[in-house]
N, C-alpha and C positions, 0 to 999 in steps of 0.2 A: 378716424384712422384711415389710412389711404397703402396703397398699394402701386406702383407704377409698373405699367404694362407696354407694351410693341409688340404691334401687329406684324408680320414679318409676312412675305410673300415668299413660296419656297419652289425653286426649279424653273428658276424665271430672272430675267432680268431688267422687264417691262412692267409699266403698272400697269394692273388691273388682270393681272394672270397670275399663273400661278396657283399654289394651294395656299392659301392664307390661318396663320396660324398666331394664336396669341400667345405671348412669353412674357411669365412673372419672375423676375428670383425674388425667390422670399426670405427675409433675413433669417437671421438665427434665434432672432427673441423680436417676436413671441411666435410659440409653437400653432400656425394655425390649424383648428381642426376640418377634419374630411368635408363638415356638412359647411363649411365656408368656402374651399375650395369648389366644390361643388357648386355651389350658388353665384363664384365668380364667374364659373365656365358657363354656369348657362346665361348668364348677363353680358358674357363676350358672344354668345351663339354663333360660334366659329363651331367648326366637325374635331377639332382640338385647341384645349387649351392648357399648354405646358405647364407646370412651375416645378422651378429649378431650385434645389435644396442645398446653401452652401454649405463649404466644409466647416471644420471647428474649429473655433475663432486661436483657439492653442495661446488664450492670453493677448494678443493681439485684434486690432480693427479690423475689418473684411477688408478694409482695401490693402490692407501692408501684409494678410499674410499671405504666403506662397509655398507650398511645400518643399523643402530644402532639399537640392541634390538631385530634383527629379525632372525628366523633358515632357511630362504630362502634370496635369491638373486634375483633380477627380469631384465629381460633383454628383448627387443624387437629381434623380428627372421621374415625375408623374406627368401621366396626360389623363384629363379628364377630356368629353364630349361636355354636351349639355346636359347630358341624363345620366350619365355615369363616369365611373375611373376606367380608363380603359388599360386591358391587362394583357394585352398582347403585346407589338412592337407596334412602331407609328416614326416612320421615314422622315414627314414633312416637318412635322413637330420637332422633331430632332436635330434638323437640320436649322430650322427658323430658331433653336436654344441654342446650340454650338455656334451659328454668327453675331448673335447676342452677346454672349462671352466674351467673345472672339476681339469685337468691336470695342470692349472696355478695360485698358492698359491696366488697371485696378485691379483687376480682378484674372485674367492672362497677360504678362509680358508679351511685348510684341516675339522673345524667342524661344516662345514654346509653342507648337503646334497642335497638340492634341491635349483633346480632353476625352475621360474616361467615365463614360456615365454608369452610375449604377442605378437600375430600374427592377420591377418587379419580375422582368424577363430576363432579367441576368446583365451583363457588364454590357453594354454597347460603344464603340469608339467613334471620336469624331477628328475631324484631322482638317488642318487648314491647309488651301493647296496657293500659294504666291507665286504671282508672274507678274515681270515687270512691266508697267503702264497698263495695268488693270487691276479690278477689282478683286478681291480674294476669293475664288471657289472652296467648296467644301465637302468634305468626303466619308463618308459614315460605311464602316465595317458590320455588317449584319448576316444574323444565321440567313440559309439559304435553304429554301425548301426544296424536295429529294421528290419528285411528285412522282405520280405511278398514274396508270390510265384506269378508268372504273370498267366496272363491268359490264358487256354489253346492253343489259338491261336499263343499267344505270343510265348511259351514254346516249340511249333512246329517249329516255325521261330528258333529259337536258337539252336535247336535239329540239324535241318536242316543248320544250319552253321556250328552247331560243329563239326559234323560228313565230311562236306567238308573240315574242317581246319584241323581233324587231322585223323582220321582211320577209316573205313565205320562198323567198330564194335562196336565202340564208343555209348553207351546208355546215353542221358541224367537222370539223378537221380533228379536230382531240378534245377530250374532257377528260381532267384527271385531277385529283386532292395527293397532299403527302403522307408519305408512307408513315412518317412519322408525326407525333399528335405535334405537339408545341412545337414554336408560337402560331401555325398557322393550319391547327386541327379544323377552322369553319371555314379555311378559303376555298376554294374550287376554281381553275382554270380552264379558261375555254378559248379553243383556237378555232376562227370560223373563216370562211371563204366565201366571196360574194362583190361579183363587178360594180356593188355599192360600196364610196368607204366608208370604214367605222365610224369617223366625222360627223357624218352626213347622214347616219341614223337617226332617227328616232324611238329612244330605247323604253321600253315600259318598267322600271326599274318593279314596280310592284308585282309584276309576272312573274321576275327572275326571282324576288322575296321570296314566291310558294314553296322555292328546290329549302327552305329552311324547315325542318332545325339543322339539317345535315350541312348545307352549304350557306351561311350568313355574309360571308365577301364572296363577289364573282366577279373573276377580273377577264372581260373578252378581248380579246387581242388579232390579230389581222398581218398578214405582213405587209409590210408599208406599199402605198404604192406610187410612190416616190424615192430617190435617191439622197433626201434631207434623215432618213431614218431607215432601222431596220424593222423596228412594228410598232404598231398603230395600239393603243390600249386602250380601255375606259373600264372603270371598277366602279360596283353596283354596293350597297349593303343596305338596303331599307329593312331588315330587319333588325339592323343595329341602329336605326335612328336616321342613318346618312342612303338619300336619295343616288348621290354621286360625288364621287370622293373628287377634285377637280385634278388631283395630281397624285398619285397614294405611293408615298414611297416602298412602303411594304409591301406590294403587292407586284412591286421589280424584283426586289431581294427573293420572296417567293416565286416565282416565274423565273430566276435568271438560268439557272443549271439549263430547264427548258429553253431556253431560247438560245443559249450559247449550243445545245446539243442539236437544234433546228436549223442554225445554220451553218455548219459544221455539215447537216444531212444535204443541206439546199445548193451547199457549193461556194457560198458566201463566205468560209471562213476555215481555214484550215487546222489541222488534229493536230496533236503532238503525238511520239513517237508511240506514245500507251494508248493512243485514241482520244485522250480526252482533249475539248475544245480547249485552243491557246486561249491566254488572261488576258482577251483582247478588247478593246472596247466596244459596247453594243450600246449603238442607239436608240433609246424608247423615247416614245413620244404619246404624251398625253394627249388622246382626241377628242377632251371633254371642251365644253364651252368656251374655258378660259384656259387652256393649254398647259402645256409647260414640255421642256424636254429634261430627258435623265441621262446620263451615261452612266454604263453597267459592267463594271469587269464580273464577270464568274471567275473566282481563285478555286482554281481546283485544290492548290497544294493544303491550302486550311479551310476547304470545303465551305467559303462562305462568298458571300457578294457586296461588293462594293457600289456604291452607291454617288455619282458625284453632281454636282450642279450648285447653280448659282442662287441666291438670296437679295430679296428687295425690301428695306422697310415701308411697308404701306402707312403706317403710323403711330401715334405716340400718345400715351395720356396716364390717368391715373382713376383707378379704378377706388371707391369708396366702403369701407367691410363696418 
């Protein structure tokens, strides 16, 4: 029995960037169980490996049914790693299933745009964006993390890692976690300063590991110092297995509120009448190895973050269970 899988590159439009994600859908029969999935993701030993759960067949084949009446499609979504189900939110994965979909008339009409994933983290939206004589972008609606600065003690502790994990000129600017637990209770954000870019580091991801159990994602970020972006990021989590995430969608979504309210402070971006930053677009750019760029609205009005970019399939096969 076999399984057919694509590798999909996510936040890239180039090969060999990007964050690379594997996408299964798995039919409806047979139901397969956790410690299979499992065993595929760590045989794809990708940082995620999706599979997409379709709807119910309602008497009909997968490819003819369509929910009647309705401008979305709804579809279950797990991501495992290679060593576990991961149970937070996961951007890249999300986004490398939604052009999967996306791409097979079978399964979405060319005129439906969204699909609604249901995950362990609650409902996530995916949304196709079409412009004539290109390729279709795509756009993922996610909670948005609310972060708060730690405690000066704390911020010493962090200062003092960071500065062992990458250049002893390295100033911490900010360190702060959200106020609220889910889905991003182990991230921690860190905004640093240093005539070195973030690029061009040399980061010790297993220094940054020791700030765990408290902080398991650490995403540092830079403001650009170019005019192709507004900041620079790279996301760490070696105590969850991933040395460096090459593109983390999640770790924008968490980060956006901050960085929409950073530059709004910086002058870069202008308030609305209440203060809060306009739903404008923010450039992030991944400063890992194999890059990738994000664009980022902060939606104030339903307090979450948008998420868009582009997808490559890197390739295709069929995996054997």
């Amino acid at each position: 029995m076999s399984l057919k899988f694509t590798v999909v590159d996510a936040f890239t439009d180039k090969p060999f960037s990007g964050n690379p994600a594997a996408v299964v859908v798995l039919p409806p029969d047979p139901v397969y169980l956790d410690v299979t999935l499992q065993g595929i993701a760590a045989e794809m030993n990708l940082s995620e490996t999706a599979f997409i759960i379709q709807p119910p067949r309602v008497g009909k084949s997968d490819a003819e049914y369509q929910p009647p009446g309705e401008d979305f499609v709804s579809y279950g979504l797990r991501w495992f790693t290679p060593a576990q189900e991961w149970r937070g939110v996961c951007g890249h994965a999300t986004i490398c299933s939604a052009s999967v979909l996306f791409a097979d008339e079978t399964r979405i009409p060319a005129n439906i745009h969204e699909i609604r994933f249901s995950t362990l983290s609650g409902m996530l939206k995916a949304r196709r964006i079409v412009s004539e004589n290109a390729p279709p972008r795509y756009e993922l609606e996610f909670p948005a993390g609310n972060i708060t600065s730690l405690a000066d003690a704390a911020v010493n502790l962090v200062h003092e890692t960071v500065v062992k994990a990458t250049l002893p000129d390295v100033k911490v600017k900010f360190a702060g976690v959200c106020s609220s637990k889910a889905p991003y209770s182990a991230y921690l954000l860190v905004e640093i300063e240093s005539e070195i870019p973030l690029k061009e580091m040399k980061v010790d991801s297993g220094i940054l590991g020791t700030l765990a159990p408290q902080h398991i994602v650490t995403v540092v970020c830079q403001k650009s110092k170019d005019e192709t972006a507004d900041f620079d990021y790279r996301t760490f989590a070696t105590p969850a297995g991933l040395t460096e995430d090459p593109v983390c969608g999640s770790a924008t979504s968490f980060a956006a509120k901050y960085w929409a309210e950073r530059l709004v402070e910086m002058g870069n971006r202008k308030a609305t009448n209440s203060g809060e930053p306009k739903d404008e677009v923010i450039r992030i750019r991944s400063a890992s190895r194999r890059g990738g760029m994000v664009e980022l609205i902060w939606d104030e009005s339903i307090q979450k973050a948008k998420i868009r970019g582009s997808t490559r399939v890197a390739s295709r096969g069929e995996v054997y269970v």
